[in-house]
C-alpha positions, 0 to 999 in steps of 0.5 A: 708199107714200104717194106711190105711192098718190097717185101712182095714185089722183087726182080726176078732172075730166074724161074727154076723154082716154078720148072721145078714145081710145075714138073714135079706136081704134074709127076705127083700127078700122074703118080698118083692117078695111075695108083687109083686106076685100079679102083677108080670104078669102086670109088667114083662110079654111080653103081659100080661102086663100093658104097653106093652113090647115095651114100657117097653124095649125102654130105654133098651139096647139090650145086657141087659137081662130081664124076657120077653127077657127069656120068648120071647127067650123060647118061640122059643123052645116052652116053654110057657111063663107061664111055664118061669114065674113059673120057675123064680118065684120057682127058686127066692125064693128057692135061697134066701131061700137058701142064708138065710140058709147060705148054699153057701153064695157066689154062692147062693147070685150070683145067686140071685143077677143075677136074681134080676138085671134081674127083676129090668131091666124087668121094668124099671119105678117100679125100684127104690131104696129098689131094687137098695140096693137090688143089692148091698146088694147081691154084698156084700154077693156074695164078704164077705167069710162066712169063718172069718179066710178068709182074705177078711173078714176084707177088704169087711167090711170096704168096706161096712161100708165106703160105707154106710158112703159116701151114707149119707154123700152125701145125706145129701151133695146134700139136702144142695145144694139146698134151698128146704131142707133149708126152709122146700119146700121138706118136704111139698111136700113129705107130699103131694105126691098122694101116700103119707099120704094116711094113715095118714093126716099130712097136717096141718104141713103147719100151723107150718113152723119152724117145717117143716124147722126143720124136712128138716135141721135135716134129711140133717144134719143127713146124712150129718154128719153120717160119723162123729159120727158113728165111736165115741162110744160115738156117734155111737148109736145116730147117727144109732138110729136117722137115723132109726127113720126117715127112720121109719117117711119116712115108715109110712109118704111116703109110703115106707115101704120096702126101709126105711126097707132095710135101717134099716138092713144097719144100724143095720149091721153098728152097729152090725159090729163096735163091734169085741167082741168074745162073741159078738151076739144079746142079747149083741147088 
């Protein structure tokens, strides 16, 4: 129990590692926000949409709050729905502003995080992993005190760093359960998804495919192994470094770019939070 206890609870010298994360996610953010906007309406109005909300809202639970659930219940005091969406629009990106200056830390990234389950509930069938890390990296800056003499500093770091561990470690875990990842099969269908490759023409991999099988075994292995070498000074570097090249192949070969990017800010904030020196920063990492 001592160990443990130990393990979780550490001095802290230095808060760069949550600068960094709290700067880089708030970035991502609005990155991504702005790369929505031009189909915002399509995707989260009630009928103006693409599909229609009925169709959006049917595997919805009633008590699950989204946009057009604010826009239809405003729309009973007379509020126009273009009005609703505007607002939810400027008061997005003003929090997450905010959060990035750093100015209430833990209330800004609260009340971000609220707003983005809200989106990412609005339509379910654009939803998919950048927005699910999305939430949890705000989980993380609604709980870490910006404060480092706080006592929950220490513990909430650990937290995320044993959490990034089990991620790989079970992504890794469930690649080597099937045969798929053994013989090279997810790597050639990944390659040759309809939304994929649409920039670059990798195909002919198919000719080579020890090469495929190599790539497949490789990155589960990566993951597989993530909490084992991450820890080792001697390993750790590697380890981070390999994971963000392939989440750089997974960017330019797949297609997605903001999910391998918020990947690689829970990498670097990984690495950055192993290092506890004093004059620790980012000319030093």
């Amino acid at each position: 129990m001592n160990k443990l206890y130990n393990f979780f609870n550490t001095e802290q010298n230095n808060l760069f590692w949550l600068k960094f994360f709290r700067i880089s996610i708030s970035i991502f953010i609005i990155i991504h926000f702005i790369a929505v906007l031009p189909d915002f309406n399509n995707l989260y109005s009630v009928n103006d949409g693409v599909l229609s909300y009925n169709v959006v809202d049917v595997y919805i639970p009633q008590y699950i709050i989204n946009l057009p659930k604010i826009i239809l219940y405003l729309n009973s005091f007379g509020i126009d729905s273009a009005i609703t969406i505007l607002g939810f629009k400027i008061i997005f990106v003003l929090l997450a502003f905010i959060l990035m200056s750093g100015y209430y830390q833990n209330l800004a990234a609260l009340l971000l995080l609220l707003m983005q389950i809200i989106l990412s509930k609005s339509n379910i069938y654009f939803s998919y992993g950048a927005d699910f890390f999305t939430s949890m990296s705000l989980f993380y800056l609604t709980l870490i005190p910006s404060n480092i003499n706080s006592v929950g500093v220490s513990p909430l770091k650990k937290l995320f760093q044993v959490h990034v561990c089990i991620a790989y470690f079970f992504a890794g875990f469930d690649k080597l359960l099937g045969i798929n990842w053994w013989n090279g099969e997810s790597i050639w269908k990944a390659i040759n998804l309809p939304f994929a490759t649409s920039t670059y023409d990798i195909t002919f991999l198919g000719n080579y495919p020890i090469l495929l099988t190599s790539i497949g075994l490789g990155s589960a292995l990566l993951e597989l192994l993530y909490p084992f070498f991450v820890w080792n000074k001697k390993t750790s570097n590697f380890w981070i470094y390999s994971i963000i090249l392939m989440h750089i192949g997974i960017a330019f070969i797949l297609n997605l770019y903001f999910f391998s990017a918020i990947m690689i800010i829970w990498n670097l904030t990984f690495k950055f939070s192993l290092n506890n020196e004093k004059s620790y920063s980012l000319a030093s990492a």
